[in-house]
N, C-alpha and C positions, 0 to 999 in steps of 0.2 A: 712662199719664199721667192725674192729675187734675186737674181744675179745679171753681173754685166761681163759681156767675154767680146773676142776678140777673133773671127774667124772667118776662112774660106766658104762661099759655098761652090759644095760640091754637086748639089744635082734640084731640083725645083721638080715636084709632083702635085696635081689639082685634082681637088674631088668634091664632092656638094659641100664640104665643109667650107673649103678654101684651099688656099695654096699651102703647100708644107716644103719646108726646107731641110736641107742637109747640108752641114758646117764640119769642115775640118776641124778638131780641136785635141790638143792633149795636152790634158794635167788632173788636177784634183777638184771634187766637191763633195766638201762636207765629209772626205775620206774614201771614198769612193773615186776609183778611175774613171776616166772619161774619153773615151777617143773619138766620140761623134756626138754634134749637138743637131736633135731635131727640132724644128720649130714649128708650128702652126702660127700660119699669117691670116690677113684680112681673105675674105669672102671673095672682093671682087677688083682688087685692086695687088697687082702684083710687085711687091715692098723687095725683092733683089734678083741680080741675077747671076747665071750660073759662071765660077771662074773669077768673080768680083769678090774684096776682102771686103767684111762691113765689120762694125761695132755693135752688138745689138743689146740692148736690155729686156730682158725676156723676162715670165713669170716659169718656176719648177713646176712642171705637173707630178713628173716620175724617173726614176734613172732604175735602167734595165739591162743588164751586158756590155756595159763601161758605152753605154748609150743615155742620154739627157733629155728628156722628151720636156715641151713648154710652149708658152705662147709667147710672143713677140709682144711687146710692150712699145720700144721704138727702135727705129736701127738707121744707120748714118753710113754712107759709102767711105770707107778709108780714104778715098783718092779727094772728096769734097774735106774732109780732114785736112790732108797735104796742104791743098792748097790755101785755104785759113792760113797757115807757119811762113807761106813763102810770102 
């Protein structure tokens, strides 16, 4: 399943998989709370950074203690957003 959210990151960790994020978020999926979306990014190319709002479209892997674990599909800096409007 996918979903599209709307969030801070909060912190950026690397490991042989790739880069993994941590996103401010509160509300609902699927019924289930959520106050934190983890992500798993590309390998070798690092997709946000920390303190920055993005847009991201992600794939669900799992949701674990109103945490959201998934992988990154594509993700869009808010501020490149902004300026698209003005």
């Amino acid at each position: 399943m996918e979903f599209i959210a709307i969030g801070k990151c909060l912190g950026i960790a690397y490991s042989q998989k790739g880069f993994m994020y941590r996103l401010h978020f509160k509300g609902y999926f699927k019924g289930s709370k959520i106050q934190e979306i983890r992500l798993m990014g590309k390998k070798s190319t690092q997709e946000m950074w920390k303190n920055e709002e993005y847009i991201v479209h992600a794939k669900v892997h799992s949701i674990k203690t109103k945490e959201l674990y998934g992988k990154i599909l594509r993700v869009k800096d808010l501020k490149m957003i902004k300026v698209d409007f003005l």
